[in-house]
VMD Tcl script that draws the C-alpha trace (Angstrom):
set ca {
  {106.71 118.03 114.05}
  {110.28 116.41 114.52}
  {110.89 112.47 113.22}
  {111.62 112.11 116.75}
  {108.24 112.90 117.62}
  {106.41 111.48 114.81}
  {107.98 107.82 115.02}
  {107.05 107.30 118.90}
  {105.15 103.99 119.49}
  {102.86 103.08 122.08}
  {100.20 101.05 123.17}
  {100.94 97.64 121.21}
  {102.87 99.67 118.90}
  {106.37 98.18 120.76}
  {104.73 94.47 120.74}
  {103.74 94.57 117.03}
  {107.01 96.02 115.83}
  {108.21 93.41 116.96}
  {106.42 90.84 115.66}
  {105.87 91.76 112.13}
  {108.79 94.35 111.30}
  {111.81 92.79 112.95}
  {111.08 89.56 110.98}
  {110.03 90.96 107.89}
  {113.14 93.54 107.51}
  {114.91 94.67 110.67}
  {116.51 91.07 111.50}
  {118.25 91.07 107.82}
  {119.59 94.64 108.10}
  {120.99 93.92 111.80}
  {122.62 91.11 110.22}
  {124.09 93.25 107.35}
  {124.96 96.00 109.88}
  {126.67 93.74 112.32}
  {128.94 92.00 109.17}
  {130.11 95.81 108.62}
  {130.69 96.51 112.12}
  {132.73 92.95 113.11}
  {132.08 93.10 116.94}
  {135.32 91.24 118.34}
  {135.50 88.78 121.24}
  {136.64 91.71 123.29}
  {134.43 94.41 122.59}
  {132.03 96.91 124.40}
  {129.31 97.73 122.34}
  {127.03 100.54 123.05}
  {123.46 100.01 120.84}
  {121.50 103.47 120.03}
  {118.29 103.75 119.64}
  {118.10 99.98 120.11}
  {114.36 99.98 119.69}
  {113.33 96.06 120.70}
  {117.26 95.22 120.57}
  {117.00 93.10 117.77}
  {121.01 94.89 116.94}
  {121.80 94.29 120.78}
  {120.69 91.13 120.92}
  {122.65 89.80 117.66}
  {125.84 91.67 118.89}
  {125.82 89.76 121.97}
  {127.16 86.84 121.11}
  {130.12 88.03 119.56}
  {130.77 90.70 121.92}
  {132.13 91.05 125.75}
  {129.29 92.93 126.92}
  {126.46 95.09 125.17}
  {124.34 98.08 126.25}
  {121.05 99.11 123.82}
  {119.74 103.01 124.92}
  {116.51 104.22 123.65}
  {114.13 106.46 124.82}
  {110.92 104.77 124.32}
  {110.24 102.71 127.18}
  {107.69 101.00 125.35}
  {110.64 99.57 123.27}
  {112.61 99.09 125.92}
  {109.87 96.73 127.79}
  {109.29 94.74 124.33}
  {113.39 94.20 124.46}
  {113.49 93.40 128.20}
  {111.02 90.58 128.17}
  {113.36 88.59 126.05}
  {115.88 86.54 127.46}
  {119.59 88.24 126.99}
  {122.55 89.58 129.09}
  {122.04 92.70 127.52}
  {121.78 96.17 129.63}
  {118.96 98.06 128.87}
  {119.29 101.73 128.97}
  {116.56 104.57 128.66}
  {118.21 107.48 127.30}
  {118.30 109.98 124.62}
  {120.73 109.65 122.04}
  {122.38 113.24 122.00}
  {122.59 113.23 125.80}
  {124.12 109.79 127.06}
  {124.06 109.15 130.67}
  {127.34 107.31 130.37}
  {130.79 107.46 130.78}
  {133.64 109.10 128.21}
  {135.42 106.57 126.41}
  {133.64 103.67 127.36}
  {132.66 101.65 124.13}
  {134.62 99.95 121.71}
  {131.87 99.65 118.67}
  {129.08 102.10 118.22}
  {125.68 101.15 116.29}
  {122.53 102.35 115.24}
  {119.72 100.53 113.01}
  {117.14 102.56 111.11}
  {117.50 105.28 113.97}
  {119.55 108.55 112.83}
  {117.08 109.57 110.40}
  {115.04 110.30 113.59}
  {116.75 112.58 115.97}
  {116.13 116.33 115.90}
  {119.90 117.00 116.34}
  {122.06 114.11 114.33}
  {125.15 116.07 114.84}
  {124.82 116.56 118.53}
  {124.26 112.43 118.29}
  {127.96 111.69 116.37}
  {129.19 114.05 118.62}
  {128.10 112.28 122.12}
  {128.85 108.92 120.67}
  {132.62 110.27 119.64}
  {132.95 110.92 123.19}
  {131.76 107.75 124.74}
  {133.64 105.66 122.29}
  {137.31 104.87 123.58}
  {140.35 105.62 121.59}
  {140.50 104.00 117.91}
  {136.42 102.93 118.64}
  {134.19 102.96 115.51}
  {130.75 103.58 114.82}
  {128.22 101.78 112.48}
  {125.01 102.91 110.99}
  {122.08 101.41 108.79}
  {120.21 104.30 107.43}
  {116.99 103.78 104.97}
  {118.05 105.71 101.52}
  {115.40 108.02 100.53}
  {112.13 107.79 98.95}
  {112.82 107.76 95.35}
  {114.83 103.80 96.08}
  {111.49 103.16 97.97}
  {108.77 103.67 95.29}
  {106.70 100.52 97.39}
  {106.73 102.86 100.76}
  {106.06 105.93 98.60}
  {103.01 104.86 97.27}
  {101.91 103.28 100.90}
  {102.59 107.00 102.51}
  {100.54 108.60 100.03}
  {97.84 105.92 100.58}
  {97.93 106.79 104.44}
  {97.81 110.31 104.17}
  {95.33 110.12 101.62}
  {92.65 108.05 103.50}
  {93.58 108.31 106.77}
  {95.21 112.26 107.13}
  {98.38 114.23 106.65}
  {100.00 112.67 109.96}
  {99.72 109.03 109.34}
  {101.25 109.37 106.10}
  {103.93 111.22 107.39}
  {104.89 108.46 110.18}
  {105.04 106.45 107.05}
  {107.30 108.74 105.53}
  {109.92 109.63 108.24}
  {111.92 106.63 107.78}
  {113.17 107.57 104.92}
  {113.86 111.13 105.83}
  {117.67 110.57 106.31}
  {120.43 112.95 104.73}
  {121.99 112.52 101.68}
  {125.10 110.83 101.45}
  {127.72 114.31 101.45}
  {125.64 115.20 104.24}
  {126.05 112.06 105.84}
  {129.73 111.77 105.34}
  {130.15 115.51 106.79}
  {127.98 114.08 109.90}
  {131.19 112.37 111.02}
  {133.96 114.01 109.35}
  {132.72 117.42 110.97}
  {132.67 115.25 114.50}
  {136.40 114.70 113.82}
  {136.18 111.09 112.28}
  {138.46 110.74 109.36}
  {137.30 107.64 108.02}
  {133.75 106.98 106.40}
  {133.07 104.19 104.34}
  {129.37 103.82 102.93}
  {128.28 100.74 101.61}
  {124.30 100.14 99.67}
  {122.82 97.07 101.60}
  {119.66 95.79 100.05}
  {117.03 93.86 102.30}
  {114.82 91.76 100.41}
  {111.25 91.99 101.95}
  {107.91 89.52 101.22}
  {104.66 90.03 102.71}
  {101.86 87.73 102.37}
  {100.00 89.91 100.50}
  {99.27 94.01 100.08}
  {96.76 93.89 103.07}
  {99.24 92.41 104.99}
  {101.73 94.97 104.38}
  {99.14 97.89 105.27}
  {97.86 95.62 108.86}
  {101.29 95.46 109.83}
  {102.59 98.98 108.73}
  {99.82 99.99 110.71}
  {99.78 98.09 113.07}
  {103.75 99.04 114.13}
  {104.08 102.56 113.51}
  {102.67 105.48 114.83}
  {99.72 105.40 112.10}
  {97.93 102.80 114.15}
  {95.50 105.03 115.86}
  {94.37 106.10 112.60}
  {93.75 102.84 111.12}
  {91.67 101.72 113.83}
  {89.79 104.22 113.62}
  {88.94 104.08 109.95}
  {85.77 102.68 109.05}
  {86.17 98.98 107.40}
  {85.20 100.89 103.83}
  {87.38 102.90 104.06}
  {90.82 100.30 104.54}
  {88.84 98.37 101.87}
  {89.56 101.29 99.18}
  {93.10 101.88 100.05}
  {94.05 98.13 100.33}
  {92.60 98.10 96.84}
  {93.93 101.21 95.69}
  {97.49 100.63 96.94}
  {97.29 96.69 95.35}
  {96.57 98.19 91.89}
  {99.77 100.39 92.01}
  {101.88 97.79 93.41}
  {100.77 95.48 91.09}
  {104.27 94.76 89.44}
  {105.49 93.78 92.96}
  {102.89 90.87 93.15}
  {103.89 87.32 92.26}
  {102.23 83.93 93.45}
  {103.28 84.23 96.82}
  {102.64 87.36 97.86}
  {104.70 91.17 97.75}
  {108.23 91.44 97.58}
  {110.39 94.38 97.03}
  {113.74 95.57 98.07}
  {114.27 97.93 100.70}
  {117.62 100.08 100.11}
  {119.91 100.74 103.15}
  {123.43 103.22 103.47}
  {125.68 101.27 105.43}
  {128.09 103.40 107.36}
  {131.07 102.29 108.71}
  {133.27 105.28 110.72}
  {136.50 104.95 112.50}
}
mol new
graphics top color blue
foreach p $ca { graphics top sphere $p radius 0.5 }
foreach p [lrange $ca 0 end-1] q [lrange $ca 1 end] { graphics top cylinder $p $q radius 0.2 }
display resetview
């Protein structure tokens, strides 16, 4: 099974993403993404796999115009129903329905890691990107910076089977960074900059980071299907090895982000 496949939300998958995750991490890293990218005043900026359009939405005010494409329309409906001038597009990333040299600033947040065919992605955004454009990615680093999500995937596929532990684990399923730099330098970019962003996360608690993990990714079928007991034992199981993340208000941790910026 592809990430592609394996990270598709729906039901109140969309809604619930949106509630807990874009607060909790995907609102900091869109800030730390934009920063890198510097939209200008001028600017068409073409969002991929814009998910809720928490990027989007951010880039719009410092942009002419933005467009966010993904190709879950249960994403898509989440971002839609918030008020913005942005233009929401369903559409895969490696096979844009738009126009050559169109966009000024290409992003993506937390979705390369994802697609089946990353090079055929640089590739189609190298063509829709005008002249002297440039391209900016936030990409989770791998499991061994994310010891927190490690342990949480093991707990899923451990009490609730092999797949939700795996939708747990494909966001961190990225390349490593040579790869990544030959990504774009093979796509005829000649310069790549990467940059370690760290996004500080709290939740209220270790049951509230397993509810809302749940709750917003793929795994969510599973956990409502598991008997009470049984989320009992791996809440309990997963607070005892997260233990040295616990303080008086709750669980923090940092989650560690590449940064790409490509021109």
């Amino acid at each position: 099974m592809s990430n592609a496949a394996t990270f598709q939300l729906a039901a109140e998958g969309p809604a619930a993403y949106e509630r807990y995750l874009v607060p909790a991490f995907f609102a900091e890293c869109a800030r730390q993404l934009l920063d890198l990218a510097a939209p200008q005043p001028n600017d068409q900026v073409l969002d991929v796999a814009c998910g809720t359009g928490v990027v989007a939405r951010a880039a719009e005010p410092l942009a002419a115009a933005v467009t966010g494409v993904d190709l879950n329309e249960g994403m898509l409906a989440v971002a839609r129903s918030k008020p913005s001038g942005v233009r929401w597009l369903h559409g895969d990333a490696t096979r844009l329905d738009l126009p050559d040299h169109s966009f000024d600033l290409v992003t993506c947040q937390q979705g390369l890691q994802f697609l089946p065919d990353r090079a055929a992605a640089v590739r189609e955004w190298r063509r829709v990107l005008k002249p002297g454009g440039r391209i900016a990615v936030a990409m989770w680093r791998d499991a061994r910076f994310h010891p927190q999500f490690a342990a949480l995937s093991r707990a899923f596929e451990d009490h609730l089977g092999p797949e939700a532990g795996a939708a747990l684990r494909a966001p961190f399923a990225g390349p490593q960074p040579r790869e990544l730099r030959a990504l774009f330098t093979d796509a005829g970019f000649t310069s790549v900059r990467l940059r370690i962003g760290l996004v500080p996360v709290r939740f209220g608690s270790v049951a509230e980071m397993v509810e809302h993990e749940a709750s917003a990714t793929p795994a969510a079928p599973a956990f409502a299907a598991a008997a009470e007991e049984t989320r009992i034992t791996m809440v309990g199981e997963l607070a005892a090895e997260l233990t040295d993340w616990v303080d008086d208000d709750g669980l923090t941790f940092p989650l560690v982000t590449w940064l790409v910026n490509v021109s």
